[in-house]
C-alpha positions as CSV (number, residue, x, y, z in Angstrom):
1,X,115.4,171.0,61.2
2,X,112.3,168.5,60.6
3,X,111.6,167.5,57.0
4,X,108.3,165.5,56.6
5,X,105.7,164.7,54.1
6,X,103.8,161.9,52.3
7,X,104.6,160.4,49.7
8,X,102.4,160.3,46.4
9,X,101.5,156.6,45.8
10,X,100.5,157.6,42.0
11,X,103.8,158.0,40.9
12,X,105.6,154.9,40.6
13,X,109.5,157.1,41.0
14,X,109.7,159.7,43.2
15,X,112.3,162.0,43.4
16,X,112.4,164.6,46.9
17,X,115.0,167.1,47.6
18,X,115.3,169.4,50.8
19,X,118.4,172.0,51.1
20,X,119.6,173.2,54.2
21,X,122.7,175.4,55.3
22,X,126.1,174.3,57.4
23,X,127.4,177.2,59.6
24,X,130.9,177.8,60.2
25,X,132.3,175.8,63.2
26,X,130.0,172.5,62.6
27,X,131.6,169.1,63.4
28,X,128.7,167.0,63.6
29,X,125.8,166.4,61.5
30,X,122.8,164.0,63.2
31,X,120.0,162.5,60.8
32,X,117.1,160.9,62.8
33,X,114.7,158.6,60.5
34,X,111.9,160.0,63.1
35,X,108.7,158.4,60.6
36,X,108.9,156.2,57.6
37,X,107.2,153.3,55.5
38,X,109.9,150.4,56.3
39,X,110.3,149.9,52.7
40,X,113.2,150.4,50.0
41,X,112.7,154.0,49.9
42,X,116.4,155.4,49.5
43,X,118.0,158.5,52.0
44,X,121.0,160.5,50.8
45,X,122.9,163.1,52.3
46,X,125.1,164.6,50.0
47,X,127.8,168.0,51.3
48,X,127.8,171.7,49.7
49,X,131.1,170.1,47.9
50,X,128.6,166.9,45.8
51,X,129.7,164.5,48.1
52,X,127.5,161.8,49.3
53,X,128.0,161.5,53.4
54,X,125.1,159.5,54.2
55,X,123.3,156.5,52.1
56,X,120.7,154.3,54.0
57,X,117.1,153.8,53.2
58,X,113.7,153.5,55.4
59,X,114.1,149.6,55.3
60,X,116.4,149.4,58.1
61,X,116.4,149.2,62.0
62,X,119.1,152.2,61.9
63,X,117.1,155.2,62.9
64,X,120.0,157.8,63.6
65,X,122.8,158.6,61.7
66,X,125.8,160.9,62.5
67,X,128.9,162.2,60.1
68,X,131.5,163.7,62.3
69,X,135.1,164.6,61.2
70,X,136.6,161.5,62.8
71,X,135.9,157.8,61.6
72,X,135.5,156.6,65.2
73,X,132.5,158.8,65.8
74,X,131.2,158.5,62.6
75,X,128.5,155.9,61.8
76,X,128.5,153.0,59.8
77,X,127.3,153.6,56.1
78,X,128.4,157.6,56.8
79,X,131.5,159.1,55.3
80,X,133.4,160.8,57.9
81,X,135.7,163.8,57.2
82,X,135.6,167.8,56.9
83,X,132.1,169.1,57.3
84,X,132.1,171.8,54.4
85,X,130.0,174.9,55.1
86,X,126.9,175.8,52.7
87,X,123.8,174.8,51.2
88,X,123.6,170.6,51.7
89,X,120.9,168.2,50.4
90,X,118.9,165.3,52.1
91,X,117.7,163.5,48.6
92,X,114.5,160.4,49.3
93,X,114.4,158.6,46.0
94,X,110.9,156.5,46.2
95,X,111.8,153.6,43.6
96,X,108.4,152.1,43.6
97,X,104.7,153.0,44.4
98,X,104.8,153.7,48.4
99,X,101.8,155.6,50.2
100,X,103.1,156.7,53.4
101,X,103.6,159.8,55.6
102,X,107.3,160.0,56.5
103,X,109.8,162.8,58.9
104,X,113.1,163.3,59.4
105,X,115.2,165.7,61.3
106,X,118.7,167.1,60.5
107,X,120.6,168.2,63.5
108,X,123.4,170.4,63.1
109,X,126.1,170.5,66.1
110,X,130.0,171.6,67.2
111,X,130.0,169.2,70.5
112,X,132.1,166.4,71.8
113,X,132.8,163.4,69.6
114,X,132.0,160.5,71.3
115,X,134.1,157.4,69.9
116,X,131.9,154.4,68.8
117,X,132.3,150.9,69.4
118,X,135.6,148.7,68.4
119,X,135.1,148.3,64.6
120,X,137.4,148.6,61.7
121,X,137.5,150.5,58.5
122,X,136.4,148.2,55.6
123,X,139.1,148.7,52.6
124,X,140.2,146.5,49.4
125,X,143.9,146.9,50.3
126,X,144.1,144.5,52.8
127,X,146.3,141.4,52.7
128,X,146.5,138.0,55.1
129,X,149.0,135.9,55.6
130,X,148.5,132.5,52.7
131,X,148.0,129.5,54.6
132,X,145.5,127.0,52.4
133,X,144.6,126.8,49.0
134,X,140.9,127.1,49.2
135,X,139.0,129.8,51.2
136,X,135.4,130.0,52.1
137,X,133.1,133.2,52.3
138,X,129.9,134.1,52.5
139,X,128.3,136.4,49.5
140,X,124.4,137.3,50.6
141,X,124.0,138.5,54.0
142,X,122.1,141.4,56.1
143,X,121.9,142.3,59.5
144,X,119.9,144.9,61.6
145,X,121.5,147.8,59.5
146,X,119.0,146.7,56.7
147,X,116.1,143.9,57.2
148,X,117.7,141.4,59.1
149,X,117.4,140.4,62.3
150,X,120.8,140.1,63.4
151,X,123.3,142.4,64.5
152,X,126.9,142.8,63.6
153,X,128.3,141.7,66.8
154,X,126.4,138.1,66.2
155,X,127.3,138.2,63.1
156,X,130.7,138.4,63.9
157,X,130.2,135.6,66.3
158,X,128.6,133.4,63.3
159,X,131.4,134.2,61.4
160,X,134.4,133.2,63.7
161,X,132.2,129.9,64.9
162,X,131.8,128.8,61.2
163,X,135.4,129.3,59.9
164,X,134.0,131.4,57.4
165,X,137.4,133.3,55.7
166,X,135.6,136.4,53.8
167,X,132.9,138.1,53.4
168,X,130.5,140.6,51.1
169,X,128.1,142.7,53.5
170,X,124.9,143.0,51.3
171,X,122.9,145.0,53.2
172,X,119.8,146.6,50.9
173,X,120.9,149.5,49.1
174,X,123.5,150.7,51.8
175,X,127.4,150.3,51.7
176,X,128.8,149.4,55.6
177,X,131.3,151.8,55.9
178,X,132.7,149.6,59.1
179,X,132.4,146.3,60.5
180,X,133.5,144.2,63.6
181,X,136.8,143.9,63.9
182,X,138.0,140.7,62.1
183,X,141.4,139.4,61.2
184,X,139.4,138.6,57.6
185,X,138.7,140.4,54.2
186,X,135.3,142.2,54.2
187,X,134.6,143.2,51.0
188,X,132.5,146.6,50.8
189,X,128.8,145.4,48.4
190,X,125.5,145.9,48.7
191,X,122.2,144.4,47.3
192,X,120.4,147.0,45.3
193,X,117.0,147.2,46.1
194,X,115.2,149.4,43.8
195,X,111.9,147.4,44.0
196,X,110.7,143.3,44.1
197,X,111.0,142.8,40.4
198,X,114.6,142.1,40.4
199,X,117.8,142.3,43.2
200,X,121.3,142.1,42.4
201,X,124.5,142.3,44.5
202,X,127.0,144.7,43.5
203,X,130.5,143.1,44.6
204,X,133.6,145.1,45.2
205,X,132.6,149.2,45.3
206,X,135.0,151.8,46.3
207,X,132.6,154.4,47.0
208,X,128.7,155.3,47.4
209,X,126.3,155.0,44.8
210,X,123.4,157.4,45.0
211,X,120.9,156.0,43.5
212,X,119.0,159.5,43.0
213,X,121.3,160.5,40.3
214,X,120.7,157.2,38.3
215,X,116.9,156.6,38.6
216,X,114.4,158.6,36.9
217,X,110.4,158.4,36.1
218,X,110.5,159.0,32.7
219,X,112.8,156.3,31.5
220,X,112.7,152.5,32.0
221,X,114.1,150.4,35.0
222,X,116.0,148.5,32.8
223,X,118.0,152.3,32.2
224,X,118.4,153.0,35.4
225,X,119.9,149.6,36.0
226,X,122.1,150.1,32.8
227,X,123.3,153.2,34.4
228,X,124.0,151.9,37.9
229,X,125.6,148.7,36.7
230,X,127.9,151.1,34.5
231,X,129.1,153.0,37.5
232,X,129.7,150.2,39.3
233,X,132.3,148.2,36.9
234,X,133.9,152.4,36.1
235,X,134.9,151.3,40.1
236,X,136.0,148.1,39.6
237,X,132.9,146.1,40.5
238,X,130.9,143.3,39.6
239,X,127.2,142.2,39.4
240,X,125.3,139.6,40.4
241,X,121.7,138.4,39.6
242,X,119.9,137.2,42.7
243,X,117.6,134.7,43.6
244,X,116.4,135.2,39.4
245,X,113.1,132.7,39.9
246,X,112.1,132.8,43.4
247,X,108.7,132.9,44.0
248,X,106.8,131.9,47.6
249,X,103.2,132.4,48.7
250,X,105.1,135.4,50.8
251,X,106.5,137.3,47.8
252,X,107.7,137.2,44.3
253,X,111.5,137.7,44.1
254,X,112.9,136.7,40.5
255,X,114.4,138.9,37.8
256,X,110.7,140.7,35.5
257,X,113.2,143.3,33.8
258,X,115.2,142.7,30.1
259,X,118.3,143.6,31.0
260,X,121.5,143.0,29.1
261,X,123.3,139.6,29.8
262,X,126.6,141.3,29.2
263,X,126.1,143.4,32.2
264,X,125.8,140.4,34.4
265,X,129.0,138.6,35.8
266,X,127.3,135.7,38.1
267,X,124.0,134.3,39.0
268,X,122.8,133.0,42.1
269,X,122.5,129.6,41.9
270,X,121.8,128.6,45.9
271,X,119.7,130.8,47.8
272,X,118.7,131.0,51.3
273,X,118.4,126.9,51.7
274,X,117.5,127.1,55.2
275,X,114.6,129.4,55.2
276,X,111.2,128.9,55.7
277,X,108.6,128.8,52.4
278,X,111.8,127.9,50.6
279,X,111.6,125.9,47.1
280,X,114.8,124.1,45.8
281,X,113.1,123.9,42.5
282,X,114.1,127.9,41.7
283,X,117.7,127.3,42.5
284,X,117.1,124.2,39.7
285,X,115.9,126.7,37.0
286,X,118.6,129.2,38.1
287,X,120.9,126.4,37.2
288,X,119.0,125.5,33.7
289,X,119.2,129.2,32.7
290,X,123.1,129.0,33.4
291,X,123.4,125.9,31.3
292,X,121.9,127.5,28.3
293,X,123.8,130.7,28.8
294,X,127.3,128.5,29.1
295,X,125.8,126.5,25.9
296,X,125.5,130.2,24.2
297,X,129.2,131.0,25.3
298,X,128.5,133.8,27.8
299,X,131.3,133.7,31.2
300,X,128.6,134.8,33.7
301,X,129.4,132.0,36.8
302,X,127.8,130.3,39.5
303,X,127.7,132.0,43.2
304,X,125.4,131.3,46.4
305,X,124.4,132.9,49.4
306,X,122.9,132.5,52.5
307,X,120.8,135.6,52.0
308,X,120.3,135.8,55.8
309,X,117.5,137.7,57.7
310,X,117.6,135.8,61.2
311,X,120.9,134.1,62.4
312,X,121.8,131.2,60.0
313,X,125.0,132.4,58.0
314,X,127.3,130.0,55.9
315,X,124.9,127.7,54.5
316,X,125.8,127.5,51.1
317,X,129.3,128.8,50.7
318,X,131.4,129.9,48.0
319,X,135.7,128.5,48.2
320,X,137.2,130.4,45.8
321,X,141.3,129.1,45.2
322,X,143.4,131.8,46.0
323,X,147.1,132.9,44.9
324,X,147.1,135.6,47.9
325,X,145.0,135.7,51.1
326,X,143.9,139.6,49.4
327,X,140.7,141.2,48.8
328,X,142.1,142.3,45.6
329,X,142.4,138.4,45.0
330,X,139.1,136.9,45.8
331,X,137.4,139.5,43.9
332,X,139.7,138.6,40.4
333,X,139.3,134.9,41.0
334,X,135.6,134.8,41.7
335,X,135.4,137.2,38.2
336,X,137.2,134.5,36.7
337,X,135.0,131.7,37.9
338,X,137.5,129.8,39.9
339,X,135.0,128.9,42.7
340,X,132.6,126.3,43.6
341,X,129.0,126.4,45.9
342,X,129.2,123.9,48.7
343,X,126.5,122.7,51.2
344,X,128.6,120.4,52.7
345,X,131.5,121.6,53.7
346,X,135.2,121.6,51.3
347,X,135.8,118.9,48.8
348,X,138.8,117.7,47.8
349,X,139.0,118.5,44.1
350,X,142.1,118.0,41.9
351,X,141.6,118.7,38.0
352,X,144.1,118.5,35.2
353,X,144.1,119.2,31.5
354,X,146.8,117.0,29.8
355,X,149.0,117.1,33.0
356,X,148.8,120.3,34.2
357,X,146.5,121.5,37.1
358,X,143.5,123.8,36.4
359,X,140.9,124.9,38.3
360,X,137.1,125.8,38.0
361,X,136.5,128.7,35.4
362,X,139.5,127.9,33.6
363,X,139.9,127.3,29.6
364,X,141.4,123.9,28.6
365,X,142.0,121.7,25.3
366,X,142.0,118.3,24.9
367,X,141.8,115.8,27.6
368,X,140.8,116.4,31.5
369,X,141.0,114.3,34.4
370,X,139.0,115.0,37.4
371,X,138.7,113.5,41.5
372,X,137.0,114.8,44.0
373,X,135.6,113.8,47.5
374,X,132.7,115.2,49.1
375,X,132.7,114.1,53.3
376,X,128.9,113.3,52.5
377,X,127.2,111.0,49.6
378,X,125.8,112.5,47.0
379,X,124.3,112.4,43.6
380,X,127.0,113.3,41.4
381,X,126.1,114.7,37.8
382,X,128.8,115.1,34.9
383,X,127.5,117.7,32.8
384,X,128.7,118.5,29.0
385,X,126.7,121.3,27.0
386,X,123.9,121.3,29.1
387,X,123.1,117.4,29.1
388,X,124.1,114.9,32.0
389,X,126.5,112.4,30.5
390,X,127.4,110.3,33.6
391,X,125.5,109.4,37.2
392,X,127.7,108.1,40.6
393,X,126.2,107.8,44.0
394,X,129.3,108.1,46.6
395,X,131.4,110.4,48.5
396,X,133.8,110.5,45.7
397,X,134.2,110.8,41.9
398,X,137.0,110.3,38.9
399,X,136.9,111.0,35.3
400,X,138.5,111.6,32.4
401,X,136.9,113.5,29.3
402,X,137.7,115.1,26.1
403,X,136.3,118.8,25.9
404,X,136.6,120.2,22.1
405,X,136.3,123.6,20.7
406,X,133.1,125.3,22.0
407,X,132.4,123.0,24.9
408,X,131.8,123.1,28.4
409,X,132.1,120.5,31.7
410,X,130.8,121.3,34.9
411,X,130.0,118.9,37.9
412,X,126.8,119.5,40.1
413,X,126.2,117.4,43.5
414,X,122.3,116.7,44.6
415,X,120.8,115.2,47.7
416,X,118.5,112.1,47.1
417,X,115.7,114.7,47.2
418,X,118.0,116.2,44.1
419,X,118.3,119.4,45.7
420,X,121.5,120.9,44.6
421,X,124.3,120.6,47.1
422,X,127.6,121.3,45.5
423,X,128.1,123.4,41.9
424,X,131.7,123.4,40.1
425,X,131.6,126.3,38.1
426,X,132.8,124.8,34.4
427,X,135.8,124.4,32.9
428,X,135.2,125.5,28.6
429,X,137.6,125.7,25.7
430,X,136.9,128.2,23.2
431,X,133.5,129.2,23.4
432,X,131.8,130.8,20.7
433,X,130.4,135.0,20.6
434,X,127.0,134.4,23.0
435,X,123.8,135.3,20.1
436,X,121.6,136.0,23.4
437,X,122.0,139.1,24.5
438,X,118.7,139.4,26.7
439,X,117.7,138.4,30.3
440,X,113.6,137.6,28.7
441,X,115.3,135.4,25.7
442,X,116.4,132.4,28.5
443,X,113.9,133.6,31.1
444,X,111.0,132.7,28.7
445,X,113.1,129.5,28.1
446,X,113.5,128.3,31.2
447,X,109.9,129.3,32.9
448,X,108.1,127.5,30.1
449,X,106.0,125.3,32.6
């Protein structure tokens, strides 16, 4: 069965639907992306029984697609299982304003399954054996299954050779369903995609979002969001703001939409250092904006991310401290802030509160000491409500500070060019109900100049 068309670039959402029947006796489903604009244009295949089975979009260099009744032969971002006879639907949700002629072709089969190659099933149940105190992972990523350039099997490669201990496949708008198989925590995200005007990871799903059902032309973006965001903390998940005030001479990436602040739960801080057209000065005013949201009392913490498209992973990471080597784990302790973003590698960090060891994200009274040592010299910034109160050049740092009801501390590292190296997410005590509720109310702050 082909399905083709074009799409109507004077409609800014775009909502097609095509229905087609499953005999009796079908074990395998085939969905070729034959002709398409490679843009965040979003592909569902959902079963007679509402299920979705496939979710991919036209931005990827994945053009086929099979659901079988076995994992092994199913692809990756496909759920496998019974294949239900009756009426099914392909769903293309156009996001955006796209002009573009597109075709794809549903093949229905009862052949041989042919197994694919060695990868495992991504879960959150999985559990490692403890053996350190902090572990590193990786938070932004895609391969050739979205935009990127490189393919799982590299990636896997990158992973291993960088002693990276986790990570969170963001892949635009799809869910990887498997990956290489790795003695590690993989924890099932994506990076929804629904146009340039804002991206956000979405940490931690246990199932496929279609998109379809949540965006509409009549309402707002900033509903559709509301609605998606919803769905994904009713599974468990959390959200985070990307890249919020990147802008190159290539494209403009930063957050245009007023969404609710309450909705957010971190904010990239460090993204893509080690790309070309790059500007350390955005990750500075995703920074400032964090300050006056910790100032205002909101939780919403620091995170990084490579946000790969060609090979380089692990550059920054995030080392979260872990009770248990779990996926369960790192996804509570990075919600509770008990992380920090390194460039260079672990630091040794020891922080107590009258005697008694704390860690990033945690709330404290009264006095706090605080080491750490960094294996390269930086620029190391003490910062209490949003002002810097002390300066050291070194490899290491000690103090010892009062922090009183409705205050904050957090420690930043910079290079001599002050580009931001190493962010300790703070340590607060008490802080006060937030009074700003919208994204515009710090944005218009923070991109005064």
């Amino acid at each position: 069965m082909i399905f083709k068309g074009k799409f109507d670039n004077n409609k800014k959402v775009e909502k097609l639907e095509y229905r087609f029947d499953i005999p009796e006796g079908t074990n395998r489903i085939s969905l070729n992306l034959n002709k398409g604009p490679f843009q965040h244009v979003i592909i569902s295949l959902e079963d007679s029984e509402g299920r979705t089975r496939i979710l991919t979009s036209f931005k990827t260099f994945k053009k086929k697609y099979y659901i079988t009744t076995h994992w092994e032969s199913t692809s990756n971002c496909c759920i496998p299982g019974e294949i239900p006879t009756g009426e099914w639907k392909m769903k293309l949700l156009k996001p955006y304003l796209v002009d573009s002629e597109f075709e794809l072709e549903v093949i229905v089969e009862n052949g041989n399954l042919i197994k694919k190659e060695n990868m495992k099933k991504i879960s959150l149940k999985e559990h490692y054996p403890d053996v350190k105190e902090w572990y590193a992972g990786e938070l932004h990523n895609h391969t050739n299954v979205s935009d990127g350039s490189i393919t799982l099997k590299e990636l896997k490669r990158e992973i291993l050779d960088k002693g990276i201990d986790f990570i969170f496949p963001t892949e635009h708008n799809s869910v990887l369903t498997k990956y290489p198989d790795l003695d590690k925590p993989v924890i099932p995200s994506t990076e929804l995609t629904l146009d340039d005007l804002g991206h956000f990871n979405l940490f931690g799903l246990r199932q496929l979002i279609d998109y379809y059902d949540f965006v509409n032309e009549e309402e707002t973006r900033e509903a559709s969001l509301k609605k998606i965001f919803h769905e994904v903390k009713k599974q468990g998940g959390f959200v985070s703001l990307n890249h919020p005030f990147h802008n190159s001479s290539k494209m403009c990436l930063g957050l245009f939409y007023n969404i609710d602040l309450k909705d957010l739960d971190f904010i990239e801080v460090i993204n893509s250092p080690t790309s070309e057209d790059r500007n350390p000065y955005y990750d500075k005013k995703a920074l400032e904006a964090l300050d006056i949201l910790w100032c205002d009392g909101h939780k919403i913490f620091a995170v990084a991310g490579s946000d790969n498209h060609g090979l380089t992973l692990g550059d920054p990471l995030n080392y979260i401290r872990l009770d248990k080597y779990t996926s369960k784990n790192i996804l509570e302790n990075l919600k509770k802030g008990r992380t920090y973003i390194s460039r260079v590698g672990e630091i040794k960090l020891r922080m107590e509160n009258d005697g008694k060891v704390i860690y990033p994200g945690d709330e404290v009274d009264g006095n706090v000491s605080i080491r750490l040592f960094s294996s390269k010299s930086l620029i190391w910034k003490v910062i209490k409500n949003g002002r810097v109160i002390e300066r050291k050049v070194g490899q290491d740092l000690n103090l010892s500070e009062n922090i009183g009801v409705g205050e904050y501390l957090r420690i930043e590292g910079v290079s001599e060019n002050h580009e931001p190296m190493v962010v300790i997410n703070p340590i607060y005590n008490s802080l006060k109900e937030p009074s700003i509720k919208k994204w515009f109310d710090v944005k218009d702050i923070v991109w005064r100049d």
